[in-house]
C-alpha positions in Angstrom: -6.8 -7.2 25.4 -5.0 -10.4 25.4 -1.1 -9.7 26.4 1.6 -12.3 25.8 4.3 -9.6 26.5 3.4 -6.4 28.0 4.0 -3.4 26.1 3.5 0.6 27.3 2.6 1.2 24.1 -0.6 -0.4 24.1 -3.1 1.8 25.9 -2.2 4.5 23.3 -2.4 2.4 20.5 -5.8 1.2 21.6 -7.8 4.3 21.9 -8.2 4.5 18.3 -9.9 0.8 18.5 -13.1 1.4 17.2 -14.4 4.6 16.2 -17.1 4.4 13.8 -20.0 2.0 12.4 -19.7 1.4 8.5 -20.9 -1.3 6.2 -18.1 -3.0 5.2 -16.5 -6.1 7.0 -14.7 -5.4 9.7 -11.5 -6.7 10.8 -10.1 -8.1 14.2 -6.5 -7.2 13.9 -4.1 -8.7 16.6 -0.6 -7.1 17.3 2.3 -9.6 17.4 5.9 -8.1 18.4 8.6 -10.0 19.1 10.4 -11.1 22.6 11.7 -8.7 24.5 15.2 -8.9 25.1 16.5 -10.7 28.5 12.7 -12.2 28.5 12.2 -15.8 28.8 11.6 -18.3 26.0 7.5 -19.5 25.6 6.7 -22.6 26.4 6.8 -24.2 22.9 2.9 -25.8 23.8 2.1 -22.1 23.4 3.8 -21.4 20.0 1.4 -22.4 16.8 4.8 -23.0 14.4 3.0 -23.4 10.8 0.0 -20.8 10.9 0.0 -21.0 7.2 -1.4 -24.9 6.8 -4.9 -25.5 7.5 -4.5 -27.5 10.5 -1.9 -24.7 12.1 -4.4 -21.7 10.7 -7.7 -23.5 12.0 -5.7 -23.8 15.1 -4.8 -20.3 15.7 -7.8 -18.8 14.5 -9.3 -20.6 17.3 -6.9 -19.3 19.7 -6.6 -16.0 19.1 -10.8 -16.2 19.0 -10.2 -17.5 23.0 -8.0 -14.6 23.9 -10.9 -11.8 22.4 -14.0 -13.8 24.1 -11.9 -15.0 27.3 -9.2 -12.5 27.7 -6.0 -12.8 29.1 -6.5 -14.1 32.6 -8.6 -16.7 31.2 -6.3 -18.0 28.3 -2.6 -18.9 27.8 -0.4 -16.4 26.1 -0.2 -17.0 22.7 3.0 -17.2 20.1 3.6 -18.1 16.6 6.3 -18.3 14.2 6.2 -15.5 11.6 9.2 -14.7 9.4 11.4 -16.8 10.6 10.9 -15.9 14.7 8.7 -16.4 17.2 6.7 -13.5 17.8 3.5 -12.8 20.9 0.1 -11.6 20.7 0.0 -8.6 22.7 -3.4 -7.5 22.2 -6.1 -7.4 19.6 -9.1 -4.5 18.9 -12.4 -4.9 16.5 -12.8 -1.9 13.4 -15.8 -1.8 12.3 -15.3 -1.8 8.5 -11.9 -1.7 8.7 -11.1 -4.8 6.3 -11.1 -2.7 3.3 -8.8 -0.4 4.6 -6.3 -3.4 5.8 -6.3 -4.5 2.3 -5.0 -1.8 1.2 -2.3 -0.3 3.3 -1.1 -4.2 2.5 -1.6 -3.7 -1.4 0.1 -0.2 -1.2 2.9 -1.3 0.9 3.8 -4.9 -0.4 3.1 -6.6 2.8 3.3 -10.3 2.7 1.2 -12.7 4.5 3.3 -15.1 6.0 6.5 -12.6 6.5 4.2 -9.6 7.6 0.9 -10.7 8.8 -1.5 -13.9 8.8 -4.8 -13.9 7.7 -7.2 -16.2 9.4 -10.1 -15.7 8.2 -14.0 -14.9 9.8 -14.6 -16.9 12.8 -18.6 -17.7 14.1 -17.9 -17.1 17.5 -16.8 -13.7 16.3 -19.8 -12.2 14.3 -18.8 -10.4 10.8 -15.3 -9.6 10.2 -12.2 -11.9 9.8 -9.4 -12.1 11.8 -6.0 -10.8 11.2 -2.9 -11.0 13.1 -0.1 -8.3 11.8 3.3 -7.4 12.8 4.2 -4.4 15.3 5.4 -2.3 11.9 1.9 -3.3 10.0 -0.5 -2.8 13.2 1.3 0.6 13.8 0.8 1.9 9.8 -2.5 0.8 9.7 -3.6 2.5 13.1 -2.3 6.2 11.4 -4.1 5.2 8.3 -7.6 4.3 10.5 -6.9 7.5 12.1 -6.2 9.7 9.1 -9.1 8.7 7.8 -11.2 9.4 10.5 -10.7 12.6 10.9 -11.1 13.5 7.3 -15.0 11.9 7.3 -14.8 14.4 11.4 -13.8 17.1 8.7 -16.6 17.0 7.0 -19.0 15.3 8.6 -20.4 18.9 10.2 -21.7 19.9 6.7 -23.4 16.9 5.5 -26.0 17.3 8.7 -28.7 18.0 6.2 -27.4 15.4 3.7 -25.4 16.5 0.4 -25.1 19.8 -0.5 -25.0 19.5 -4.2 -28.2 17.5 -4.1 -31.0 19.1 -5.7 -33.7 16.1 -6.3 -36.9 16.1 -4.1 -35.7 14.4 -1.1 -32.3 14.6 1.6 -29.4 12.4 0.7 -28.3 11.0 3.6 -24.7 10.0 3.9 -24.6 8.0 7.0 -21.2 6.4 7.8 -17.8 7.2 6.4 -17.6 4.5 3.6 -20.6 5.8 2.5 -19.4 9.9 2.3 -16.0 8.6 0.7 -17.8 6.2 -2.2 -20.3 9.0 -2.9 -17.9 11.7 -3.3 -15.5 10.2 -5.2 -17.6 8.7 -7.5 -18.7 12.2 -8.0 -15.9 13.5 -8.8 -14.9 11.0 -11.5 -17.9 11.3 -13.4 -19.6 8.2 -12.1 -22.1 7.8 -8.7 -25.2 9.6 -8.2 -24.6 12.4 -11.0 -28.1 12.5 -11.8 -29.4 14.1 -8.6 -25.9 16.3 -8.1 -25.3 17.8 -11.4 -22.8 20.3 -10.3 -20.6 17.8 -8.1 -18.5 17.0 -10.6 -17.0 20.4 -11.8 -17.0 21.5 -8.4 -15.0 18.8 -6.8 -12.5 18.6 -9.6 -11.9 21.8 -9.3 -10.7 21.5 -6.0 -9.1 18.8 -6.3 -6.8 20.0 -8.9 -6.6 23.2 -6.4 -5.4 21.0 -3.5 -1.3 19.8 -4.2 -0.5 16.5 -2.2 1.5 18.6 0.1 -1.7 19.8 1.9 -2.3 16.2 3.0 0.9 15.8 5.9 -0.7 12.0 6.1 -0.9 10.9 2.1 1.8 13.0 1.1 4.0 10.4 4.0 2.6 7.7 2.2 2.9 8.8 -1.5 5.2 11.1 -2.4 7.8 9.3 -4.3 5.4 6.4 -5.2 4.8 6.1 -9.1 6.4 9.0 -9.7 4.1 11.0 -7.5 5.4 14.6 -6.1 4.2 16.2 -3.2 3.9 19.0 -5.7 1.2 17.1 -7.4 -2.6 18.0 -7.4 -5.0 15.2 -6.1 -6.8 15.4 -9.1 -4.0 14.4 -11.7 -3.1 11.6 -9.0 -6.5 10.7 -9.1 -7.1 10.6 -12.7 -3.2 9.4 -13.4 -2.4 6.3 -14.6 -0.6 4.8 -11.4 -4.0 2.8 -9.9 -3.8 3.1 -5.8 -6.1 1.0 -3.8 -9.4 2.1 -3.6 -9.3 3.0 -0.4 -7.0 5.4 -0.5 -8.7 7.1 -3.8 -11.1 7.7 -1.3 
């Protein structure tokens, strides 16, 4: 954690860091919030003012890369001008295959880089991933949307210990990580995926997913109700087969 301001909200926030290993590209999301009020003003050597350009984005990339090797003690608190105001790093964490789901709460919500968060890109120094730096409103959002998702794939990771159930070829199908149970099953469900080996997935799915109204969801039901026409009312499968396209991620 690299704090520029410090925040009691940031221990909490944390915890759900990093939670599970998947094989998409993961993300190193920073949290900027803005100056506390009655703090002093940064020293303006510290502020990166046009983290859009090249130069300003090469240069903050590399900063913010400083503050996850180095940490804190080690580096000089870090600013940047975002929206109009000049907002600090208070700390960053690493999701493994989180980028995915980043891009979509952004897609879903109309978040716009440059007003709501910066996206700088994979650094070397860093291993796989690229690095993002969001506001306190986007960092927040996307930590309940990491965590919903979790424990859906804690839901039912217990009955997948022998691989997938509706599998009936000659060997297990393992579903290892959570991207992997939420492409398999969906793709089930809508016809597509490995239909050959689970013949009965299909029906069986879409049957309770046009069982299962939105309103059973307390986390998508926040997020969608209202969107597209979309009623908490509605079944998952008519949103899922409907014509109002959500980001993949959230089909899954």
């Amino acid at each position: 954690l690299a704090p520029a301001y410090p925040s009691a909200l940031l221990p909490a926030c944390c915890a759900v860091a990093a939670f599970m290993v998947a094989p998409a590209q993961d993300v190193l999301l920073g949290w900027l919030t803005p100056k506390p009020e009655g703090a002093p003003d940064p020293d303006a050597a510290n502020i990166v003012a046009d983290p859009l350009g090249a130069a300003g984005r090469e240069a903050l990339r590399s900063k913010v890369a400083e503050h996850i090797l180095e940490g804190a003690a080690a580096s000089a608190p870090l600013f940047v001008e975002l929206g109009g105001s000049t907002v600090g790093l208070v700390g960053t964490f690493r999701l493994a295959g989180g980028l995915h789901l980043f891009r979509g709460i952004c897609l879903l919500e109309g978040q716009v880089e440059g007003r709501d968060y910066i996206d700088l890109g994979p650094d070397a120094s860093l291993g796989d991933g690229e690095v993002v730096l969001a506001t306190q409103e986007l960092y927040l959002a996307f930590l309940c949307r990491a965590w919903a998702r979790v424990r859906a794939y804690e839901a039912v990771q217990p009955l997948l210990a022998d691989g997938c159930p509706f599998n009936t070829g000659g060997s297990p199908l393992r579903l290892g990580t959570d991207q992997d149970v939420a492409e398999h099953y969906l793709d089930l469900m809508l016809g597509g995926g490995q239909k050959e080996a689970c013949p009965k997935a299909e029906k069986y799915l879409q049957g309770v997913a046009r069982d299962l109204p939105l309103n059973k969801l307390p986390y998508l039901s926040q997020v969608l109700k209202g969107r597209k026409g979309m009623s908490a009312d509605d079944s998952v499968l008519s949103i899922l087969t409907g014509s109002g396209a959500l980001p993949r991620d959230i089909q899954e």
